[in-house]
C-alpha positions in Angstrom: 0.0 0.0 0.0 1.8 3.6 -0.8 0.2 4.6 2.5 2.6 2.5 4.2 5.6 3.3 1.6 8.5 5.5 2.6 10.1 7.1 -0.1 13.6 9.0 -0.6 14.3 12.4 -1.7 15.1 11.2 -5.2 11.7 9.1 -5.5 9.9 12.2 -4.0 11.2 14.3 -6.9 10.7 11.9 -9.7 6.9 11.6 -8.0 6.4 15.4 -7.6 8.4 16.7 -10.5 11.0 18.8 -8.1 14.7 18.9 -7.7 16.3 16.8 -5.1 17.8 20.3 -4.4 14.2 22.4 -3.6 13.1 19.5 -1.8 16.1 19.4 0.6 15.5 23.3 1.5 11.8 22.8 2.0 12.9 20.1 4.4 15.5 22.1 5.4 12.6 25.1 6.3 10.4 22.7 7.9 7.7 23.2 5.2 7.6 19.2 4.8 9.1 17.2 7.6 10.9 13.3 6.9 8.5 10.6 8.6 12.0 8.6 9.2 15.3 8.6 8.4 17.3 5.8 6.8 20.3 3.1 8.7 22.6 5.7 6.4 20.3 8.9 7.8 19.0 9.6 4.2 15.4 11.4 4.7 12.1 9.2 4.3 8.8 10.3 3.9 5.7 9.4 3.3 3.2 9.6 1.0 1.4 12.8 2.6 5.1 14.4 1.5 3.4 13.9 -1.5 0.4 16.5 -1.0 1.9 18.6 1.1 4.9 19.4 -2.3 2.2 19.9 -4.4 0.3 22.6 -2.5 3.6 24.2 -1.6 4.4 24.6 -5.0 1.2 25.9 -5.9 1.8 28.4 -4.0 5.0 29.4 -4.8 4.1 29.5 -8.3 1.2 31.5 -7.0 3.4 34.1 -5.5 2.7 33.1 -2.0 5.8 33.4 0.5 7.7 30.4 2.7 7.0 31.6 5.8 3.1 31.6 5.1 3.1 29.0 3.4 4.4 26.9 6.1 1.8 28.7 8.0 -0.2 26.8 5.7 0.4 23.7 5.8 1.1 23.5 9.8 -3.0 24.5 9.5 -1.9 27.9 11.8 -3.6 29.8 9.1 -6.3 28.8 6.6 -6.0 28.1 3.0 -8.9 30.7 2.1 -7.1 33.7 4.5 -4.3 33.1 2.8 -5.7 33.3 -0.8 -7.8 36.5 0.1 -4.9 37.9 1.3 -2.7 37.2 -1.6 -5.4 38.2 -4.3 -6.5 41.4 -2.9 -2.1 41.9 -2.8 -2.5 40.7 -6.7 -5.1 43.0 -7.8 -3.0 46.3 -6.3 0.0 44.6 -8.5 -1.8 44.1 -11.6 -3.2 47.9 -11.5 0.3 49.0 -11.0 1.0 46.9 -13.9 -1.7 48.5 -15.9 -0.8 51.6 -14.9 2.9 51.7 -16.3 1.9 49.7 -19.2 -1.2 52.3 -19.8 1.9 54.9 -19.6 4.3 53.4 -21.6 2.1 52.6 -24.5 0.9 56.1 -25.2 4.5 57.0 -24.4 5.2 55.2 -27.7 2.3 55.8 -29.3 1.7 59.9 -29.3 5.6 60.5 -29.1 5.8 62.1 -25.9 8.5 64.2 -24.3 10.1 63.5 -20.9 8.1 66.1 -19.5 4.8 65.3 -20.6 6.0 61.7 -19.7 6.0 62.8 -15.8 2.8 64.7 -16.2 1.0 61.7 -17.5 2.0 59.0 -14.7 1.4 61.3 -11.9 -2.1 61.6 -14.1 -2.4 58.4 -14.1 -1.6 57.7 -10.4 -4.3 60.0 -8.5 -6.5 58.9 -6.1 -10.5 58.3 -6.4 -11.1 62.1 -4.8 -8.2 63.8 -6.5 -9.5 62.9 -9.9 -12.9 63.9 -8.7 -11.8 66.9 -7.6 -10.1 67.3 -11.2 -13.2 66.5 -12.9 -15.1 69.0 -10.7 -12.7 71.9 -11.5 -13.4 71.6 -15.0 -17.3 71.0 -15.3 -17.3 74.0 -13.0 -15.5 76.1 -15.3 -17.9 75.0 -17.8 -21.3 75.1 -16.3 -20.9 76.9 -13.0 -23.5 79.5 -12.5 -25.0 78.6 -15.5 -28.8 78.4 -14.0 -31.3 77.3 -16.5 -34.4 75.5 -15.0 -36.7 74.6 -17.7 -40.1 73.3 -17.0 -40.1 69.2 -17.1 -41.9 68.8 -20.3 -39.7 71.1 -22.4 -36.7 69.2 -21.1 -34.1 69.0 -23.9 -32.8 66.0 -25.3 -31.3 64.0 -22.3 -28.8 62.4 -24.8 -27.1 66.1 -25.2 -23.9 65.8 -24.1 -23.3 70.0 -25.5 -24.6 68.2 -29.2 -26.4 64.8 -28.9 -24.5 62.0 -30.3 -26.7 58.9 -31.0 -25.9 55.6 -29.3 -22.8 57.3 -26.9 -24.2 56.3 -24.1 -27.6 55.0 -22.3 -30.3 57.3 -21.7 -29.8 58.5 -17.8 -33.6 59.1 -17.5 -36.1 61.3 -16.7 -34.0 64.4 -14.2 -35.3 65.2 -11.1 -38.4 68.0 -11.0 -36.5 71.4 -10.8 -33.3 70.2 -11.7 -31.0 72.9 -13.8 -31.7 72.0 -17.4 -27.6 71.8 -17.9 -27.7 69.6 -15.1 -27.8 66.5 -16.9 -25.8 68.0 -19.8 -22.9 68.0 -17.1 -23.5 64.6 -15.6 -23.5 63.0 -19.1 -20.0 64.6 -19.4 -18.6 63.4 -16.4 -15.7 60.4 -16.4 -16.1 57.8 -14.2 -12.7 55.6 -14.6 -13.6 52.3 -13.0 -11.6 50.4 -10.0 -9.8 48.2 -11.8 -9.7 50.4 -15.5 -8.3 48.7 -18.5 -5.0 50.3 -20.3 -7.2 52.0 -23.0 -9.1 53.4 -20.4 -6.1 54.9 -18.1 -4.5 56.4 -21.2 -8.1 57.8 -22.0 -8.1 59.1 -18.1 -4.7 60.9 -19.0 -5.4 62.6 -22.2 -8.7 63.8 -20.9 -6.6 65.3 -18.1 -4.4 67.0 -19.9 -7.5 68.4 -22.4 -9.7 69.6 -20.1 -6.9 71.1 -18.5 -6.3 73.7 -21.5 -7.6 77.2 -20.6 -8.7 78.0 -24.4 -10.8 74.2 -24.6 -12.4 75.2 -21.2 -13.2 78.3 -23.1 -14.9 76.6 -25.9 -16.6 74.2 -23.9 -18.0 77.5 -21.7 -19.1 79.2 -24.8 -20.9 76.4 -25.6 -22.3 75.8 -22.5 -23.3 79.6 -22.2 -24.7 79.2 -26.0 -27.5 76.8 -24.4 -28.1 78.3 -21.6 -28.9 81.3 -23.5 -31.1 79.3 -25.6 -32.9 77.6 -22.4 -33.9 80.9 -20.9 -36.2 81.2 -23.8 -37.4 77.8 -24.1 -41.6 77.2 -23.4 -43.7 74.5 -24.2 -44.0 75.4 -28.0 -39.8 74.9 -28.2 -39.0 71.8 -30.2 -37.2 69.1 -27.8 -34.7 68.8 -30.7 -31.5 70.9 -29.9 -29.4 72.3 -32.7 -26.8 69.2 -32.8 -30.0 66.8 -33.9 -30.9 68.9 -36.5 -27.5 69.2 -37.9 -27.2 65.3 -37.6 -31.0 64.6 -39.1 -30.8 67.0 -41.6 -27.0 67.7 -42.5 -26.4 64.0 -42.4 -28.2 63.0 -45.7 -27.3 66.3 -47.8 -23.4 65.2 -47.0 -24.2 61.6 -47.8 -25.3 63.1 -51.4 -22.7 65.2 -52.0 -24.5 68.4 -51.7 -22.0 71.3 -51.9 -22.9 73.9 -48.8 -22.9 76.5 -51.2 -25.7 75.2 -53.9 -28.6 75.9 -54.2 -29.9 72.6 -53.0 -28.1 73.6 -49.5 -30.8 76.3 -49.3 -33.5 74.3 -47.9 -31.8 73.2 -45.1 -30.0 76.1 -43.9 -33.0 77.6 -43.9 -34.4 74.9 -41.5 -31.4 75.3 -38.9 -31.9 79.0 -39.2 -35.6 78.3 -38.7 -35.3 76.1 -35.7 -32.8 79.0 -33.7 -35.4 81.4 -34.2 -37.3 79.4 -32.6 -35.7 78.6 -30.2 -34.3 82.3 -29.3 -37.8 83.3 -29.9 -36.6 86.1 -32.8 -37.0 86.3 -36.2 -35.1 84.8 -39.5 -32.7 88.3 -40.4 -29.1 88.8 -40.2 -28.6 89.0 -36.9 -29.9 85.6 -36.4 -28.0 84.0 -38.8 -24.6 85.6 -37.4 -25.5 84.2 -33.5 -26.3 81.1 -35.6 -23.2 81.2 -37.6 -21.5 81.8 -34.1 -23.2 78.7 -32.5 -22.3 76.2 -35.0 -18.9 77.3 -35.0 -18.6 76.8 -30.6 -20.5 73.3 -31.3 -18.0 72.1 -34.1 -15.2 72.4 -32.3 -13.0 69.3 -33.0 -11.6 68.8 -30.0 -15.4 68.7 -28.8 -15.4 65.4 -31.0 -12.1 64.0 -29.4 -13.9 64.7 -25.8 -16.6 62.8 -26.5 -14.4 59.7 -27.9 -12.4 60.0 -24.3 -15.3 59.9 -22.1 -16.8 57.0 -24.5 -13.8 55.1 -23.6 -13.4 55.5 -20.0 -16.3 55.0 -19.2 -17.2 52.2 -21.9 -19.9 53.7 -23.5 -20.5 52.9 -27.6 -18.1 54.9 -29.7 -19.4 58.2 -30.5 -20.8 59.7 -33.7 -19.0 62.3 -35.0 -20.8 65.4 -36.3 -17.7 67.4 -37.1 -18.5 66.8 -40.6 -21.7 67.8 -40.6 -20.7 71.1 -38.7 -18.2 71.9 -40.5 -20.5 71.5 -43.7 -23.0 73.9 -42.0 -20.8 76.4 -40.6 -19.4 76.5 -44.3 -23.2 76.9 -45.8 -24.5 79.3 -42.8 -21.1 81.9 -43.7 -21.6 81.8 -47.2 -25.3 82.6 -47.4 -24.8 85.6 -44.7 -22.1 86.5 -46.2 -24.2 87.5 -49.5 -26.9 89.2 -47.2 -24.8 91.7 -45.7 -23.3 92.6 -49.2 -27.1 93.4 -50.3 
C-alpha cells in the first residue's frame, strides 16, 4: 500500500516533479518534515510528503511566500485567508502593472517628451477624490453659475452631451423636477474611470486630463455651454425638444451623404431649417442677426476637440463609440457663412 511506503528524496522528486535540491531546502525550512530517516540517515517520507509538495508549489508559483506557506500547511492559518490575502495583494499589482503599461504605450504611441511623460504618470496615479476633484474643477468652469431650470416637459434632449450624439451612451432618464436644465448636460459629461480600469481606459483618463486642463478648450466648452443656456432661458412648451446638434445630424447627415456642396442651391433648404429652428428657439426672427449668432453657435458646437472629448469619455467609461458630427458642422458652418455673407453685401 503507498500509504505505508516510505520514499527518498530522489523518488519524492521523480513523484512530484521537483529537484532533489528544492526538496532538501523545503525540508530544510520545515515546510515538509521526513517521517523517518534511513540506517545511512537519508530522509524518508511518506506519502502525505506527496500532498503537502504539491500545494507548496502551488503556492510558490502562485506568488505566496515560505514563511506563510508553512503557516499553511502546519494548519496555523487557513488556505482561504491566505488566498484573500494574496489576491487582494495581486489585484493592487496588476493595476500598477496596468498603470505603467497604460503609460508606456501612449508613451510610444503619441511620441511624448520627458516632461509630458512625468505629467501623464502622476495623471495616471491620482487617487479616487483627486480625480474627482479634477473633474469638478473643469465641469465647474464650464457650467458653474449657468442656471437654467426649464419646466419638465420642455426638457431637452437627455442624450445632449453640448450636441447629442446617438448611441454614446444609455439614456440617464427622466431628471429630477426642478433640476437645472444643464444639469444632466454635465452629468452625461462626467468620467467615471472604474476600480480596476483597463489600459485603454487609463490612457483615456490621462489625455482627458491634460485636455480639459487647457484654458482656451475650457473656453470653448464655456461658450458652448453659455450658447445653451442662452437658448434655455427662452425655451416654453412650444420649443422643439430637438437641440441644434439633432438637427444638424438629421438633416446635414443625408445632404453630405449626397454630395451636396454647402454653397448650392440645393443647401438652401436646409439652412433655412437650422436657421428656422434657432429662431425658434431664441424666440426672434429669420434676419441677419440671427443668422450671425447662428453662424457663431455652429462654430462653438464644431469644435473638434469637442469630438475627441466625447471619444475619451466614451472610452473610459465604456460607452458605444461616439458619432461624430464634425463633418456635418463643418459643412454647416461653411453653408450658414456663405449665405450671410451674400446678405450683408445686399
Amino acid at each position: 500500500m503507498d500509504g505505508d511506503m516510505l520514499y527518498s528524496i530522489g523518488e519524492l522528486a521523480r513523484r512530484t516533479g521537483l529537484t532533489v535540491k528544492t526538496i532538501r531546502f523545503y525540508s530544510d525550512r520545515g515546510i515538509v518534515t521526513p517521517t523517518d530517516r534511513s540506517p545511512a540517515g537519508y530522509r524518508r517520507f511518506d506519502i502525505h510528503a506527496v500532498a503537502r509538495l504539491d500545494l507548496v508549489r502551488t503556492l510558490r508559483d502562485l506568488g505566496v511566500d515560505l514563511p506563510t506557506i508553512r503557516r499553511v500547511v502546519d494548519r496555523e492559518v487557513s488556505l482561504p485567508e491566505v488566498a484573500a490575502t494574496h489576491a487582494e495583494a495581486l489585484a493592487v499589482h496588476i493595476r500598477v502593472l496596468r498603470l505603467r503599461h497604460a503609460v508606456l504605450t501612449a508613451v510610444a504611441e503619441r511620441g511624448l517628451t520627458a516632461e509630458e511623460t512625468d505629467l501623464m504618470h502622476k495623471l495616471a496615479q491620482l487617487s479616487q477624490d483627486e480625480r474627482r476633484r479634477l473633474i469638478a474643477d473643469f465641469l465647474d468652469a464650464a457650467f458653474g453659475g449657468l442656471d437654467t431650470r426649464a419646466d419638465p416637459d420642455t426638457r431637452a434632449d437627455p442624450d445632449t452631451r453640448l450636441e447629442p450624439r446617438p448611441g454614446a451612451r444609455p439614456d440617464p432618464g427622466p431628471r429630477p423636477a426642478g433640476d437645472s436644465a444643464l444639469a444632466g448636460v454635465r452629468r452625461s459629461m462626467t468620467p467615471e474611470l472604474p476600480d480596476s480600469p483597463e489600459a485603454e481606459q487609463l490612457r483615456a483618463w490621462a489625455e482627458w486630463a491634460e485636455l480639459t486642463a487647457d484654458p482656451d478648450f475650457r473656453a470653448a466648452v464655456r461658450r458652448t455651454a453659455e450658447d445653451l443656456a442662452a437658448e434655455q432661458a427662452h425655451s416654453g412648451t412650444t420649443v422643439p425638444r430637438r437641440d441644434l446638434g439633432a438637427v444638424v445630424r438629421d438633416r446635414v447627415g443625408p445632404a453630405l451623404a449626397a454630395g451636396i456642396a454647402p454653397t448650392s442651391r440645393e443647401a438652401d433648404p436646409i439652412v433655412a431649417e437650422l436657421a428656422a429652428h434657432h429662431a425658434r428657439v431664441l424666440g426672434r426672427p429669420d434676419d441677419t442677426e440671427l443668422r450671425r449668432l447662428l453662424l457663431a453657435r455652429l462654430e462653438h458646437a464644431g469644435d473638434p476637440r469637442r469630438d475627441r472629448y466625447l471619444q475619451l469619455l466614451a472610452v473610459i467609461n465604456d460607452w458605444p463609440a461616439p458619432e461624430s458630427l464634425a463633418p456635418a458642422f463643418t459643412w454647416s458652418v461653411e453653408a450658414v457663412r456663405a449665405r450671410t455673407e451674400q446678405q450683408l453685401e445686399r
